[in-house]
C-alpha positions in Angstrom: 27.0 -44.2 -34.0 27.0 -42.6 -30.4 26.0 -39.2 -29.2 27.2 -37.5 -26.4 25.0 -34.6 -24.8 26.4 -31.9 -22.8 24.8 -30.9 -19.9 22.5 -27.3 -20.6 23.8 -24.7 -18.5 21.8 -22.0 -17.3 22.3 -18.5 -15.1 20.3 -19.3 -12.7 21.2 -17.6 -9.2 22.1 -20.3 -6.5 19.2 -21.7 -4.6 17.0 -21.2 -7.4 14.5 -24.1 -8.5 15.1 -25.8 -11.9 11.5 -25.0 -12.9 10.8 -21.7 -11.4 10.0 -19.1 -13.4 12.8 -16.2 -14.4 12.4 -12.9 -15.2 10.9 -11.9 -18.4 12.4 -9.1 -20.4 12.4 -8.2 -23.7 15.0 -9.3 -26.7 18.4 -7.9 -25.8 20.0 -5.2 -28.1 23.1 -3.1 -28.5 24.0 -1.7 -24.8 23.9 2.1 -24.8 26.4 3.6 -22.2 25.9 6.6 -20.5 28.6 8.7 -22.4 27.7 7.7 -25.9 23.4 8.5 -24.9 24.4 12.1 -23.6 26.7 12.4 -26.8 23.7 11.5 -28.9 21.2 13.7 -27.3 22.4 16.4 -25.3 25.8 17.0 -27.0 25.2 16.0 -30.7 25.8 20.0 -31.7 27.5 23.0 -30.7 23.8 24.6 -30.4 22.8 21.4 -27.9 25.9 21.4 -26.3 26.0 25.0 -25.2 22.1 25.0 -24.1 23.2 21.7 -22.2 25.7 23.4 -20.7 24.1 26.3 -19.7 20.8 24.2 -18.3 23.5 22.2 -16.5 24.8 25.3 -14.5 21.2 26.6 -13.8 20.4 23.6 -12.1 23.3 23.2 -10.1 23.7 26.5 -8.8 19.9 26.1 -7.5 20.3 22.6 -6.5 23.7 24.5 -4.3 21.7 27.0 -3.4 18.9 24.8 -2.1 21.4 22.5 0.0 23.2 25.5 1.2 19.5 26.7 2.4 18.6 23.0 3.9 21.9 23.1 6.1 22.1 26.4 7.4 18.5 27.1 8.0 17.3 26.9 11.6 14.6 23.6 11.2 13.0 24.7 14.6 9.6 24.6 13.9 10.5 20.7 12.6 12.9 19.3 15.1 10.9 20.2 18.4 7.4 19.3 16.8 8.6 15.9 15.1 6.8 14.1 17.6 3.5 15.5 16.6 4.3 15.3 12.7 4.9 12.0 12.9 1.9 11.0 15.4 -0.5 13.9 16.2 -0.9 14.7 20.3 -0.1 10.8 20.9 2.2 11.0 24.7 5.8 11.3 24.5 5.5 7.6 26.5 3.3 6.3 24.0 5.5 7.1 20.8 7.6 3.3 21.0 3.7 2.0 19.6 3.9 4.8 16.5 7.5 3.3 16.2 6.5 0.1 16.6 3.4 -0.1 13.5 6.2 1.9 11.4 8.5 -1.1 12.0 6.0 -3.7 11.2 5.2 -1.6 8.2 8.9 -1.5 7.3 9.4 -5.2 8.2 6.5 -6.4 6.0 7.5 -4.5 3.1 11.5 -5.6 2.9 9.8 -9.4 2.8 7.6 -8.5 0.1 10.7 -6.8 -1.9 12.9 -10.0 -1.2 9.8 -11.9 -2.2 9.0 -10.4 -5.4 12.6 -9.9 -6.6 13.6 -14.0 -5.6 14.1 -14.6 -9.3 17.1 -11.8 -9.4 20.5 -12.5 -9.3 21.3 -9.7 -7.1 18.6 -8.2 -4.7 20.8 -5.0 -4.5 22.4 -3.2 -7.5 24.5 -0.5 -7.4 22.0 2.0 -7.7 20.2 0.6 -5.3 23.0 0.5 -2.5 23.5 4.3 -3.7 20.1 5.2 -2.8 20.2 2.7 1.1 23.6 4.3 1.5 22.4 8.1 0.9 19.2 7.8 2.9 21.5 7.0 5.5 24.0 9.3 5.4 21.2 12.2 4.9 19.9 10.8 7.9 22.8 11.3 10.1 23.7 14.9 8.6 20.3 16.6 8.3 19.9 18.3 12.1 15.9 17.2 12.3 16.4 13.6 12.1 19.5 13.4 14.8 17.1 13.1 17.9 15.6 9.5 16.3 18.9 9.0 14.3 18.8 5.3 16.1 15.1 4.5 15.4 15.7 6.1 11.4 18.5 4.0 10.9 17.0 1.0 12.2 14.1 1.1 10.7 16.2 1.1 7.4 18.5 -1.6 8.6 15.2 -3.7 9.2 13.7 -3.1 5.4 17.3 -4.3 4.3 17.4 -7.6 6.4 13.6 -8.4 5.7 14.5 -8.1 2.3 17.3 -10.5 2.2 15.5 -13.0 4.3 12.8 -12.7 2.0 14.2 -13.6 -0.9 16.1 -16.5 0.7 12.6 -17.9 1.8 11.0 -16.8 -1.6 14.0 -19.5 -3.3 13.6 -22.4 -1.3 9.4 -21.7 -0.8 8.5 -20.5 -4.1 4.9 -20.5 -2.7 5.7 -18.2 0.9 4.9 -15.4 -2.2 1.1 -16.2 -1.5 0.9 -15.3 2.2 2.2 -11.8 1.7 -1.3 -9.9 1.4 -2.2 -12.3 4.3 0.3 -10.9 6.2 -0.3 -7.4 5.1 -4.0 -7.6 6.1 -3.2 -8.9 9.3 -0.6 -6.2 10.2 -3.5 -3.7 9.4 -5.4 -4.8 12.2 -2.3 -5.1 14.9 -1.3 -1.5 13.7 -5.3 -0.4 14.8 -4.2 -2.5 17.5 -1.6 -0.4 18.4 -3.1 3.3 17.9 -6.0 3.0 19.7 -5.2 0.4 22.1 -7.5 -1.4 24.8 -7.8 -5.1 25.7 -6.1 -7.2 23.5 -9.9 -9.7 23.4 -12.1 -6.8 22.1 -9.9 -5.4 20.1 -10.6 -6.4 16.0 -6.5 -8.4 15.8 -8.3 -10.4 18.2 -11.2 -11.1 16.3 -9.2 -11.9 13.3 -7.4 -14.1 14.8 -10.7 -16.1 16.5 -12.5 -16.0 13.1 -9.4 -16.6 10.5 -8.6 -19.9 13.5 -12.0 -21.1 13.5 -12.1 -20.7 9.4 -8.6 -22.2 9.0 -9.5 -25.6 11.7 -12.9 -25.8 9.7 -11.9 -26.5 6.7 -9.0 -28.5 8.0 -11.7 -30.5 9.8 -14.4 -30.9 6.8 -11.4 -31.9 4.4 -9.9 -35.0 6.8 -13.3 -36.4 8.5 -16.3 -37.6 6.8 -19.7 -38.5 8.9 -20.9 -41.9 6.9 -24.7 -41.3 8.1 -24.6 -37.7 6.1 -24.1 -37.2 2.4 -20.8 -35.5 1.7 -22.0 -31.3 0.9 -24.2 -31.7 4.2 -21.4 -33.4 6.1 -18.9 -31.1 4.9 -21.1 -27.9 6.7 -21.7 -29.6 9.3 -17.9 -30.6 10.1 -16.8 -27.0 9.3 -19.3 -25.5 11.7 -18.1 -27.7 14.2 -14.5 -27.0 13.7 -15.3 -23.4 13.4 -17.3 -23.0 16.5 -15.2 -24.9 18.6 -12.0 -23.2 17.8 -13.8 -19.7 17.7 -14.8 -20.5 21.7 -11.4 -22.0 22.4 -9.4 -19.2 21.4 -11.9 -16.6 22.7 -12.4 -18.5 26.5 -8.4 -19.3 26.4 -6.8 -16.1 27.9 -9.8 -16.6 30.9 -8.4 -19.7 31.7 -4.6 -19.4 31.4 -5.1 -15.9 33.2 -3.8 -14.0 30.8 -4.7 -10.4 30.4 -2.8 -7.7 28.1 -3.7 -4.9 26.9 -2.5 -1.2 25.8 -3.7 1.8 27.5 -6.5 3.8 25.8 -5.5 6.2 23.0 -8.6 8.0 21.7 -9.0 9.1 18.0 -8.9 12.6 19.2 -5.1 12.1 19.9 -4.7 10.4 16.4 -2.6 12.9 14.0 0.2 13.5 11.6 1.5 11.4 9.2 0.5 7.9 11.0 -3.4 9.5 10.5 -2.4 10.4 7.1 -1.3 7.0 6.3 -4.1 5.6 7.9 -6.9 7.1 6.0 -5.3 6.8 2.8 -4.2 3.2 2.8 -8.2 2.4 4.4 -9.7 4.8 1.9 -7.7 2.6 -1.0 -8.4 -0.4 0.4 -11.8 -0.5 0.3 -12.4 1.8 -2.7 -10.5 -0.5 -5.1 -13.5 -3.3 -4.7 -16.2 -1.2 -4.9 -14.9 0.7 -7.8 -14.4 -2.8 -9.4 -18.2 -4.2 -8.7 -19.4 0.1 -9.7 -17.4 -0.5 -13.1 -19.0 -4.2 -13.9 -22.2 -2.9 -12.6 -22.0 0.2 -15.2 -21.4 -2.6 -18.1 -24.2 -5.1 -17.0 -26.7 -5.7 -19.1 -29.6 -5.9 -16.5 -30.8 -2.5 -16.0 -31.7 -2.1 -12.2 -27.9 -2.9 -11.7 -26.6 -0.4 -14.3 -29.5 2.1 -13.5 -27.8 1.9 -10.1 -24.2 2.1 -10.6 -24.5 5.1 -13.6 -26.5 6.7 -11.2 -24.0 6.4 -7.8 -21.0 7.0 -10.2 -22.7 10.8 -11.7 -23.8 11.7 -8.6 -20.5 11.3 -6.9 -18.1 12.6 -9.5 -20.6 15.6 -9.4 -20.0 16.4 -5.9 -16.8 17.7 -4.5 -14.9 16.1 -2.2 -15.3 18.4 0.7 -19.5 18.7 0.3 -18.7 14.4 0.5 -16.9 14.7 4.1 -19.2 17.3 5.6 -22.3 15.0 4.8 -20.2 12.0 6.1 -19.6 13.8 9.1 -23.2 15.2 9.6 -25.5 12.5 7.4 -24.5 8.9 8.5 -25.2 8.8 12.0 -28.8 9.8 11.0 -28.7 6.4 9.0 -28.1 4.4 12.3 -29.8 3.9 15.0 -30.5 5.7 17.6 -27.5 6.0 20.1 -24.8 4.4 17.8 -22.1 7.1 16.0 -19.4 5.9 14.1 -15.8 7.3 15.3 -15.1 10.5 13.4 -12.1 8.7 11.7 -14.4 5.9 10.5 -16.9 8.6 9.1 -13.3 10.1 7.8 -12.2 7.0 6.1 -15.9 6.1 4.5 -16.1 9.5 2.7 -13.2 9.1 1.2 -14.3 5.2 0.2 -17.3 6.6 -1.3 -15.9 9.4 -3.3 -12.8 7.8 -4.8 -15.0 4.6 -5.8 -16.8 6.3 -8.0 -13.5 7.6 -9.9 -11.6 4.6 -9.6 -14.9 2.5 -11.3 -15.0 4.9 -14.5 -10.9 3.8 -14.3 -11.8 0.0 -14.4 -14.3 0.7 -17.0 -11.5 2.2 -19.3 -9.2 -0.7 -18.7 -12.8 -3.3 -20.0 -13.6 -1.3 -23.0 -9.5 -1.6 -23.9 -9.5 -5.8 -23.9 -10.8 -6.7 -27.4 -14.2 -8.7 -27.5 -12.2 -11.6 -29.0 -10.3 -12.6 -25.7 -14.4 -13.3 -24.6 -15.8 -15.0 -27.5 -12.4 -16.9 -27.4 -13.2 -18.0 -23.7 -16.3 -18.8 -24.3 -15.2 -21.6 -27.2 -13.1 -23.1 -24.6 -16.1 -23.9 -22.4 -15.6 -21.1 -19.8 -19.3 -19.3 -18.7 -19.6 -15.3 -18.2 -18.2 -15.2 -14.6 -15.3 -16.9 -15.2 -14.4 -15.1 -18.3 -14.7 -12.0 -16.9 -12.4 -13.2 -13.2 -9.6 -15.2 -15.1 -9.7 -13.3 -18.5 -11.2 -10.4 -19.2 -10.6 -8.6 -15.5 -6.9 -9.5 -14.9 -6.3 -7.6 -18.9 -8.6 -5.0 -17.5 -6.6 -4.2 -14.4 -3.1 -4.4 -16.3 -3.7 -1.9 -18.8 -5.1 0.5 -16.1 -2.7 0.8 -13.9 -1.5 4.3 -14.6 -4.9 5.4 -14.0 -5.7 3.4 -10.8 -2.3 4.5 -9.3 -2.8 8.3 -10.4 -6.5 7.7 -8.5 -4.2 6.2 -5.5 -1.7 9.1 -5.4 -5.0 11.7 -5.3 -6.5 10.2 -2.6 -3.4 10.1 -0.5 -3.3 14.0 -1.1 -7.1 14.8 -0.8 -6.8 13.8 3.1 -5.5 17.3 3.4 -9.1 18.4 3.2 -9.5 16.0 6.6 -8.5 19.1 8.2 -11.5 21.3 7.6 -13.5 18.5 9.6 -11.8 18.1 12.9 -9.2 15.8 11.7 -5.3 16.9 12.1 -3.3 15.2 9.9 -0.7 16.7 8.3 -1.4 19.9 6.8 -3.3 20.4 9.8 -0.8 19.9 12.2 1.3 22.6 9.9 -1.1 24.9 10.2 -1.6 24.1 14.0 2.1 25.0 15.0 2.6 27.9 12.6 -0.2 29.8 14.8 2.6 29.9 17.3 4.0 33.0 17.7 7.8 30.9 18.3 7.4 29.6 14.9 6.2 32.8 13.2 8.1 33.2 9.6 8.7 29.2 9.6 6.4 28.7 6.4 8.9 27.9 4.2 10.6 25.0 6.8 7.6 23.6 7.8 5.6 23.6 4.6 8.6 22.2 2.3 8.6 19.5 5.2 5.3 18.3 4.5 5.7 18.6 0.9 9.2 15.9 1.4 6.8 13.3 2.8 3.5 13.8 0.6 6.6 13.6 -2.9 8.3 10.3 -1.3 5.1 8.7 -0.6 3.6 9.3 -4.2 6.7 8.8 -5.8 6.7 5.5 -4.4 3.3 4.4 -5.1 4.3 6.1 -9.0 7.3 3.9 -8.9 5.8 0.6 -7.7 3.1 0.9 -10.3 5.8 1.2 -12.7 7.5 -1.8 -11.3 4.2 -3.4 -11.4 3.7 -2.5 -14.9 7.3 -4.0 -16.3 6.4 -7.3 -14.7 3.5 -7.9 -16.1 4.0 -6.2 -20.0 3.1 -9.7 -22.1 3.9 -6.8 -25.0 7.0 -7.2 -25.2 9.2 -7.1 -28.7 
């Protein structure tokens, strides 16, 4: 008796791996459509229909209204001041390196969207190509955007072909995934780079690129060469030390002997402003917070008591302060710590204020999300074998973070909006380049322009950081049912 197998067929999109893994979702049930959810819950009575109805007209006569507003209005206090929104008293000559971080920006995150969404079938749905599509054409109606309508457009052009690149590379190098927040932490230091400018050798890309060279031909060197004499931990350091010193002297003596010497012209942080300050301090403040809330929130739960002494302390003590009492004393206080003769920028003070008073928030956040895993996912870890640290990074932490996301996001989108208050201490971002301009007597009676402006960019920005988290959250729901 013979059998004959069929070959499995699956949906996987072309280019795919056999073994890589596919989107996780939950058990497929009836399809709603659109018409038969609005006929169940906003027209499943004459009494829901008619306040339907009447909602319906309310909202588009002031969404009309509103447009009507939008396209008639005169955006004057906008349009000729869109240079300093976007970049603070940066030179007209100097905007092409504002443009230029914004496209690296842009760049970096259409790869990581390709990357991420490799497993899809299709990278752009129709909602999708809805959105791409009326960003653009708002972009060539609304008057403001007009004079940059070519830099707009390309930088939206770039997102979409970064993200189809990505998601070709993400198929055929599943692992190119892992080099994204690489990427990302090296495009912080080239967009420093490019608002302050200065030689290219002191300038911290520079120094990245010395120390992650020397780091990278270290371990290269320790893993391929052995030294017989020397047992192997000992002839390991020594190999890497070598390999790192070498490499950190070569790439730092190089531009001397080639003759190369390039560098930006000087832009001091008293020219910084707008919405590329804004974005600055925010995306440093979260940066650095996020770690030091983490090690405040296992700190709070320790069991020795010097370390939670500590942390309960720092955490009370901040989240009893506001915010503004925080960036005064950051502005006033730290160079007394230092030495004498050495003051931190203003922005650095800025940016360590803000560190200090969202870590505190952010660890009571983590805490949460630790109290949430049950104790059994420890005592099981600990019957496989597995000691306390690694229980708590592989186990216990990675649970932690998932459940609060909402909460570490929300903590995100309220830092982005507290560097408002940069304002009061000599720092013009946004608000205080609003304020700034509506002191002109040209703009007088431009509140409502300028301010609903400001309040476009501060609602796309959270929005997006709401709707990655949400993103974030779908991908990694092991719930579901």
């Amino acid at each position: 008796m013979t059998t004959t197998s069929t070959p499995e067929t699956t949906d996987r999109p072309p280019n795919q791996p056999p073994n890589s893994p596919t989107e996780r979702s939950a058990p497929g049930g009836p399809k709603t459509t659109p018409v038969d959810w609005a006929k169940k819950n906003l027209f499943d009575g004459w009494f829901n229909s008619l306040l339907t109805i009447v909602t319906l007209l309310v909202l588009g006569l002031g969404l009309l209204n509103m447009l009507r507003w939008a396209f008639s209005t005169e955006w004057i206090v906008v349009s000729d001041n869109l240079g300093l929104y976007m970049s603070g008293l940066y030179r007209p000559e100097q905007y092409w390196r504002i443009w230029a971080a914004f496209g690296i920006v842009a760049a970096l995150g259409g790869l990581t969207w390709g990357l991420l969404a490799r497993n899809q079938k299709t990278l752009f749905g129709k909602n999708v190509l809805i959105g791409i599509g009326a960003i653009a054409l708002f972009t060539v109606l609304w008057p403001v955007t007009r004079p940059h309508l070519i830099q707009l457009l390309g930088i939206e052009a770039l997102i979409v072909a970064m993200a189809v690149a990505g998601q070709s590379l993400g198929r055929n190098i599943p692992s190119a995934a892992t080099w994204t927040s690489g990427l990302w932490f090296a495009s912080y230091f080239i967009v420093l780079f490019l608002l302050g400018g200065g030689e290219l050798r002191a300038s911290l890309f520079y120094g990245l690129i010395m120390i992650g060279g020397g780091i990278l031909v270290g371990q290269q060197l320790a893993k391929r060469v052995t030294i017989p004499a020397i047992p192997g931990i000992l002839s390991d350091i020594i190999l890497f030390l070598v390999g790192f010193i070498v490499t950190y002297q070569l790439i730092w003596r190089l531009p001397y002997w080639l003759g190369f010497d390039f560098g930006l012209r000087n832009a001091s942080t008293a020219n910084w402003g707008g919405l590329a300050l804004t974005l600055l301090l925010a995306v440093s403040g979260i940066v650095l917070c996020f770690p030091l809330g983490v090690i405040l929130a296992l700190g709070r739960r320790s069991k020795l008591p010097v370390f939670r002494g500590l942390s309960i302390a720092y955490i009370e003590l901040i989240r009893g302060v506001p915010l503004i009492s925080i960036l005064f004393m950051g502005q006033v206080l730290i160079p007394l710590f230092l030495p004498e003769g050495v003051r931190p920028d203003r922005v650095v003070r800025a940016i360590i204020g803000l560190t200090i008073f969202s870590s505190a928030y952010l660890a009571e956040n983590v805490r949460a999300g630790l109290q949430a895993v049950p104790q059994g996912q420890t005592e099981a870890a600990q019957s496989l074998g597995l000691n306390k640290p690694l229980t708590m990074s592989l186990i216990v932490m990675p649970q932690a973070l998932k459940i609060a996301i909402p909460a570490i996001v929300g903590q995100f989108i309220s830092l982005f909006q507290d560097t408002t208050l940069l304002g009061i201490v000599g720092l013009v971002e946004l608000l205080g380049i609003t304020k700034g301009l509506l002191a002109n007597t040209k703009y007088l009676g431009d509140f409502a322009q300028a301010y609903l402006f400001i309040a476009t960019i501060y609602w796309i920005f959270c929005y997006a950081m709401s709707f990655g988290s949400r993103k974030v959250e779908a991908a990694l729901n092991t719930d579901l049912r």
